[in-house]
N, C-alpha and C positions, 0 to 999 in steps of 0.2 A: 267384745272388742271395741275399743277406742279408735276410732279413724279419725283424721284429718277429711273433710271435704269444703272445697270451695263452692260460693255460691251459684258458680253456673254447672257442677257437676247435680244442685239439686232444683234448678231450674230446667233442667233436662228430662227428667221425670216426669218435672210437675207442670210441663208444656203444653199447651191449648191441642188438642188432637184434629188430624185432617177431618175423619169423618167422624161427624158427631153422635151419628145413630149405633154406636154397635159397642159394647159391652163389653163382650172381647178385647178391645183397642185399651181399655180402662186396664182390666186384668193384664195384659200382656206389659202395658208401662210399668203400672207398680212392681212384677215379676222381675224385668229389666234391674230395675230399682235395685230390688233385692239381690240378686245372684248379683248385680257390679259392686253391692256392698253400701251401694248410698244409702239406702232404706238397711237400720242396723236389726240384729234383733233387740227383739224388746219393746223398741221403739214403737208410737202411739201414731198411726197415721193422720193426716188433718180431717177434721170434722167433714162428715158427707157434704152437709150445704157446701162446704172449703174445697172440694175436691170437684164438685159439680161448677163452682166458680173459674176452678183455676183449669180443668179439662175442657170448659168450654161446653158441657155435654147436660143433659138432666139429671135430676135428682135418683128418678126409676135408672138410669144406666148405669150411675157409681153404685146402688145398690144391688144390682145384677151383676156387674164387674166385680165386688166385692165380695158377692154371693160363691162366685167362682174362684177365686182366690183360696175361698173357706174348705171348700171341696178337694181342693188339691192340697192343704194344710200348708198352707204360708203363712195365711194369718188368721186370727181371731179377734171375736167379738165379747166383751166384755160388756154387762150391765151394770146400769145406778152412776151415780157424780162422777165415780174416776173409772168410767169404763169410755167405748170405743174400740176400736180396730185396731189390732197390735201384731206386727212382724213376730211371727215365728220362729224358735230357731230352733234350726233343721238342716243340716249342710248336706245331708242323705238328700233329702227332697230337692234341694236347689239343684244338685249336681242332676239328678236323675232328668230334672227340669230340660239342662243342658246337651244331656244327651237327647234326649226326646226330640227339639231343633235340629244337633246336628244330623241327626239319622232321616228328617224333613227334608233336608238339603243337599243338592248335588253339589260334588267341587266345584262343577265348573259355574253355578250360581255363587258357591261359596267365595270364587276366588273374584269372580266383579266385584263384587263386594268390597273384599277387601282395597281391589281396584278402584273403584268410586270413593271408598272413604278415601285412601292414599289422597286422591286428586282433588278431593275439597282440603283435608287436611293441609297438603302442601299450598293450594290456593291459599289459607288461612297464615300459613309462615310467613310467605312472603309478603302480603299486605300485611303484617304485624311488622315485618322487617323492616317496611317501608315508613310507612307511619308513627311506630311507638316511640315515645316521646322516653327522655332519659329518666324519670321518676315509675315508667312504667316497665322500662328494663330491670331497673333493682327493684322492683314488685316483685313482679314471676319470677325471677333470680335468689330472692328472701322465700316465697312461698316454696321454690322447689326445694333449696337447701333442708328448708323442715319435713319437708313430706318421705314417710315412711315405705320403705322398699323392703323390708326384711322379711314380712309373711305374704303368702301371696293374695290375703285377703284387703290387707290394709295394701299394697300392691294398685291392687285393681282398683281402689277407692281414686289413690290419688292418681295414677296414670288418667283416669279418666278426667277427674278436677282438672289435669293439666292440658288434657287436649281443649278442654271448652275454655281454660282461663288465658290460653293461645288466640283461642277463638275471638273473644274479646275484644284483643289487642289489634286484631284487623280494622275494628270499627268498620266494620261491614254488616250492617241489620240482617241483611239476606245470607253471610255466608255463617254468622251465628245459629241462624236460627235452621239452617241445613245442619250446621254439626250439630247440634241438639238433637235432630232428626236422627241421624244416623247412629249416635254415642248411643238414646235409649232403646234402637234398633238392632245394630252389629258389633257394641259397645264386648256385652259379656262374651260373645262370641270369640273375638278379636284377641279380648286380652286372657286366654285360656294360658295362651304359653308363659303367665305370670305365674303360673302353680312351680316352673324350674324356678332354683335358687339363679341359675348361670344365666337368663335370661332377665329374671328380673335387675340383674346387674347391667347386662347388656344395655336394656330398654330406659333405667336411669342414666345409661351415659350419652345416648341418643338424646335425650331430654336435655341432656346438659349442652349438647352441642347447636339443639337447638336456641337457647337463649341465649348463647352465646353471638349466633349469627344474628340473631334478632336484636341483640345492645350491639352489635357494629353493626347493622343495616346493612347486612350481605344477603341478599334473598337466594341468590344459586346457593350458599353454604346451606340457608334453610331449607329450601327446598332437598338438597341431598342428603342431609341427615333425616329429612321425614320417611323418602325414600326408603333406607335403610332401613330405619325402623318399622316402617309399615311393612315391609319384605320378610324380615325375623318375625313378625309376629304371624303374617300369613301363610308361611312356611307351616310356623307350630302346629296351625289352626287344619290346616291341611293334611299333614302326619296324622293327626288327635282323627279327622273324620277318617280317613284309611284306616288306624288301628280298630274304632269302632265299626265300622264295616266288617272289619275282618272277626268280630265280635268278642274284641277288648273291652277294655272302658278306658275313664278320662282319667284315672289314677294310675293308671299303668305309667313305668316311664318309654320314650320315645330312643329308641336307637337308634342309629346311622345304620 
């Protein structure tokens, strides 16, 4: 698959980690990576010393971190000149991945969640609303027109590009580098109800009404279209963990 991503959907991945001892935190970013589709298959992840640089952590930790990745078959290791660490593709595994989380998590963890992102996300609209200058409304207004809604893989790529290329436009260092936090955290989680066609319709028009408010400098308008859209999708997110409770899966469809 060809996606579209923008550069802070893959600065999100590749983001300095809080705590720098633990292994885990490595695997679990790149995994995010993968199931939201920024990390594609195929694709050759950056050189260990690159990855110990940009995670902020030692060399033994992306090795460990990587090590566990292997395990769970996400990625592989390839030797000689054109070898290195390559995404697996496995849409079995990822999905399986995502169940494995949601079955971790209670609603009612699930739905803060989705709570907290909502309230930074909207924090994010409205100083975007306020601030972005007229060259960076026809930005994000050019970059969403081209971003792909029609599969729910390419879906998930760019919905996420679009929350952090929002992000951005707050010029706000601290509220960036929160949604980075959260997108490689509750990111795949979030955007599950992008597998409907009807939904991923929905959540591109949400999107649209969001830049809209943001090229007039309406912040109530941004903020209530975030709303909206953070509601639809936590809705989904919340039916998807009831049907697997009740011991569905994440392919099944969702009925009223």
């Amino acid at each position: 698959m060809e996606s579209r991503v923008g550069p802070g959907a893959r600065e999100a991945v590749f983001a300095q980690l809080a705590d720098t001892g633990r292994a885990e935190q490595v695997a679990q970013r790149l995994t995010d990576g993968i199931v939201l589709g920024v990390l594609g298959p195929g694709e050759r992840l950056p050189s260990e010393p690159e990855l110990a640089r940009r995670f902020g952590v030692a060399l033994i930790t992306v090795r460990e971190g990587l090590g566990i990745l292997r395990e769970t078959g996400l990625v592989e290791t390839r030797r000689g000149r054109d070898g290195g660490s390559f995404i697996v593709e496995n849409d079995a595994d990822h999905r399986s991945l995502i169940t494995t989380r949601l079955r971790g998590l209670a609603q009612v963890e699930l739905s803060d969640m989705a709570v907290y992102f909502g309230a930074i996300l909207a924090g994010t609209v409205e100083r975007a609303a306020e601030r972005a200058s007229t060259g960076d409304a026809e930005r994000i207004t050019t970059w969403l027109r081209a971003a792909d809604f029609t599969t729910a893989a390419a879906a998930r790529t760019n919905q996420g590009g679009f929350f952090l290329e929002v992000a951005v436009l707050s010029q706000s260092a601290r509220l960036v580098r929160e949604q980075i936090r959260l997108q490689a955290e509750f990111g795949p989680l979030l955007l599950l109800g992008l597998d409907d066609a009807a939904q991923r319709a929905d959540v591109a028009a949400h999107d649209r009404r969001i830049v809209r408010a943001i090229a007039q400098h309406r912040t109530a308008k941004a903020r209530e279209a975030v709303g909206d859209l953070v509601r639809g999708l936590s809705e989904h997110l919340l039916a998807t963990k009831a049907r697997i409770e009740r011991g569905g899966s994440l392919d099944e469809p969702i009925t009223a």
